[in-house]
N, C-alpha and C positions, 0 to 999 in steps of 0.2 A: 504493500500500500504506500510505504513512503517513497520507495524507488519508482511509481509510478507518479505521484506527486512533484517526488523533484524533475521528474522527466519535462511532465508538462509546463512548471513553471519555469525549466531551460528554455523550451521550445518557445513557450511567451515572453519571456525577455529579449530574446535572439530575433521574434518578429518586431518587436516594440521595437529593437537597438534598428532593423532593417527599416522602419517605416520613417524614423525621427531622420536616421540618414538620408532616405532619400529625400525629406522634406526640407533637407540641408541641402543639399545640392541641388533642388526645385528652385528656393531663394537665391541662389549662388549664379545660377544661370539665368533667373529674371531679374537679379541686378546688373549683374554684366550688360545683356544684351539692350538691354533698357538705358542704360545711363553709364555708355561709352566712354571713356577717357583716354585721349593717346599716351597717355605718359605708363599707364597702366594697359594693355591691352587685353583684352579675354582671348580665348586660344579659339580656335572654330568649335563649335558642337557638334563634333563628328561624332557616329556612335562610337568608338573606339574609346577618344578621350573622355566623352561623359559617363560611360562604364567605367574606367581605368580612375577618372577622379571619383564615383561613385565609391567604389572598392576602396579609394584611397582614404576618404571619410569612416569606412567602415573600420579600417586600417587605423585610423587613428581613434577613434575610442577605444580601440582593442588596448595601442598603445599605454593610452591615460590609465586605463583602467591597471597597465599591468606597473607604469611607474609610479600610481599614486601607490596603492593598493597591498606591492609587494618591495620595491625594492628603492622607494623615495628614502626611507628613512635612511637608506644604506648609503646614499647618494650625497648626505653632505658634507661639503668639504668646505674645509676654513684654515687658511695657513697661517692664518696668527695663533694657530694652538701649537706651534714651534714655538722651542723655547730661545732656541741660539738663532742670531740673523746669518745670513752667508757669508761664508770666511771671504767673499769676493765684495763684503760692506753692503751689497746690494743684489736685490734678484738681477738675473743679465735682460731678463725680461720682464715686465710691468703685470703685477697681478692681474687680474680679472674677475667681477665681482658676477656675476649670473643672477638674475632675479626674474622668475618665473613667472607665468601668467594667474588669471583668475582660475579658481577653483583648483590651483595645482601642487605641487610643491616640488623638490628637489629633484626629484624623480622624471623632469620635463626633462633633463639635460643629464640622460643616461649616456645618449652617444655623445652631444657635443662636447660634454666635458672631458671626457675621456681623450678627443683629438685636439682637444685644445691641450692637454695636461702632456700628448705625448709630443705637441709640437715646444713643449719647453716652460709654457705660461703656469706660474703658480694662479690654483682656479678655489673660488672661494665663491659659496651658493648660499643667498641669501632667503630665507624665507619666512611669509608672513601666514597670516589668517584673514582667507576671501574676506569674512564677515568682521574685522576690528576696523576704526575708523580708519581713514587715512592718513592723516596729522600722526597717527599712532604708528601706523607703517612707515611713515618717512621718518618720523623720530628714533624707531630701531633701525633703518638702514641708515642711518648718519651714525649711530654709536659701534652695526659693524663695519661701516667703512674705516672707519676711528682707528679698531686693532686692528687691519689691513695693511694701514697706510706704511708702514715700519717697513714694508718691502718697496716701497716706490711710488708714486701715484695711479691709483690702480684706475682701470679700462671697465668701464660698465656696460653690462651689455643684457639688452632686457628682452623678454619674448612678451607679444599684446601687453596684459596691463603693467607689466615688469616696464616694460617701455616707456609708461609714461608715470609709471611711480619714480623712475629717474631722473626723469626730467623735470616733475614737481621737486626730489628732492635737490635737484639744481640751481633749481629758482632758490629755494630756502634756507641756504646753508651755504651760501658763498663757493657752490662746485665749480664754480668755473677754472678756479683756482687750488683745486684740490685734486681734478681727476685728469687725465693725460683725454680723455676722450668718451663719448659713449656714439654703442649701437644700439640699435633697435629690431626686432625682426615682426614682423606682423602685427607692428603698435596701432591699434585703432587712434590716428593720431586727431580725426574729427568723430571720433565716436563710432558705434557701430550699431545698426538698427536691432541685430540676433540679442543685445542684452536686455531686450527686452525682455525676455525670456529666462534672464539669470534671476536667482534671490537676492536681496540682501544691499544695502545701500553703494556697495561699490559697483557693482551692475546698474545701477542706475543712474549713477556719475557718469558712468560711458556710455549713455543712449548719446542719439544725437541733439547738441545742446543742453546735455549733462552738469553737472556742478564742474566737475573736474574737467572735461573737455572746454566747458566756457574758459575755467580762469586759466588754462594751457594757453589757450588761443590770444589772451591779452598779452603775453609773454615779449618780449625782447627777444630779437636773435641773440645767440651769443658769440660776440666775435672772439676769432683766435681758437674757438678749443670744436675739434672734429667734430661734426653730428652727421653720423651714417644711419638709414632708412633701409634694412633689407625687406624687399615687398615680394611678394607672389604672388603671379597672376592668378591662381586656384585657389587662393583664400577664399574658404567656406563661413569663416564668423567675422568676420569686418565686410560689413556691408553701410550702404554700396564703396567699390572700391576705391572713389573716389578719398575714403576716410583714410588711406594709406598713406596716403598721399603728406610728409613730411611738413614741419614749419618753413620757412622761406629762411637760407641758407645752409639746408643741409643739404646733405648727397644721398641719393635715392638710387639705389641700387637692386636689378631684378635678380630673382632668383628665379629658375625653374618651377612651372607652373601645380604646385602642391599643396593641397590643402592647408587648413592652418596649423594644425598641429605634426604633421607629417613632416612639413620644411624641418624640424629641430631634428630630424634621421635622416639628412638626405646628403651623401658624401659631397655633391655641388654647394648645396648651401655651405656646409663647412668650409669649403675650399675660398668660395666668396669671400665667407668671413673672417679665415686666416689671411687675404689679400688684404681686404682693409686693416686688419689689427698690426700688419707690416706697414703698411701706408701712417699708419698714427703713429 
């Protein structure tokens, strides 16, 4: 009786997980094709790719599910729990500080960290709680950029709302002057309409015209310190694409058209993003 019960409730979660996907990639393609942008292009809706990006959504909840779930907590990393600095006075490389998206944790940045870590970069994963205010997340990521800093001015590098808890913590704490540079990889940087759909007040700061996307947008550029945008044509939860779309002086850089959460496993994307952290 109970092996027939957990059967069907497999079977019903695995159609639930198949229908919510495909209603991700229904939106994903009536944003696209509705509300064009050159600087962003959508790829054709061949049946190939809309199956292939299909899959790839399917792909990535699998993902989320197996790095929140199983092997997040294994995932952090923090190089200020060294006790001695390098006998060379300094990393030869600039830390890097990883700050994950909504509802995620450590566990977003199973592969990237790992290729950042064997390209040399001391890699340090910050993480908050979807549901604590924000004031509250930018005040713990300024105290671990704090024990960070003792290896060099460290490289922030944020996936969706990591991306823009950076860049609020920017504005707030004098980073201009404290960080060598930040990236961004699939920052809803004008919001994204899919959070409507999230709980809890930080989903609702990223609709479009949000708390937090409003007072981002009154912002100053910041001159002198890198601000790279990696976008991807396939992004499934920043909608419409146009919200990718960076502040006015950064560099906006494509990746390979992949879902949103799929780019953080995608050997190109990494490749991209080891280019620019040479470039900074």
């Amino acid at each position: 009786m109970f092996a027939s019960l957990f059967f069907a409730a497999t079977l019903l979660f695995i159609l639930l997980l198949m229908i919510i996907c495909f209603c991700s990639s229904v939106l994903y393609w009536y944003e696209s094709l509705n509300n064009p942008i050159e600087r962003i292009s959508a790829p054709k809706p061949g049946i190939f790719f809309c199956l292939f990006h299909y899959c790839g959504i399917l792909a990535s909840y699998a993902l989320g599910g197996v790095a929140l779930g199983m092997v997040g907590p294994l995932l952090r990393r923090n190089p200020a729990l060294k006790t001695e600095p390098p006998e060379t006075g300094g990393a030869a490389l600039p830390p890097l500080i990883l700050i994950h998206g909504i509802y995620h944790n450590a566990g977003s940045w199973l592969y990237l960290a790992r290729v950042l870590e064997k390209a040399g970069y001391p890699v340090s994963t910050y993480e908050y709680s979807s549901f604590s205010p924000m004031d509250e997340i930018v005040r713990d990521l300024n105290e671990h950029i704090a024990t960070v800093q003792w290896l060099g001015k460290p490289i922030l590098i944020g996936h969706s709302l990591g991306g823009l808890v950076a860049r609020k913590w920017l504005a707030e704490h004098n980073g201009n002057n404290r960080v060598r540079g930040i990236i961004t990889l699939g920052a809803p940087h004008g919001g994204s309409k899919t959070a409507v759909f999230g709980p809890g007040d930080l989903a609702r700061s990223i609709r479009p015209g949000g708390s937090l996307v409003a007072s981002l947008k009154k912002l100053p550029p910041l001159p002198g310190l890198p601000c790279v945008s990696l976008v991807s044509p396939g992004d499934n939860d920043v909608l419409p694409p146009s919200s990718l779309i960076p502040p006015e002086g950064w560099k906006l850089c494509l990746t390979p058209a992949l879902p949103h959460f799929v780019m953080l496993f995608s050997p190109q994307t990494a490749a991209i993003l080891l280019e620019e952290l040479r470039a900074i």
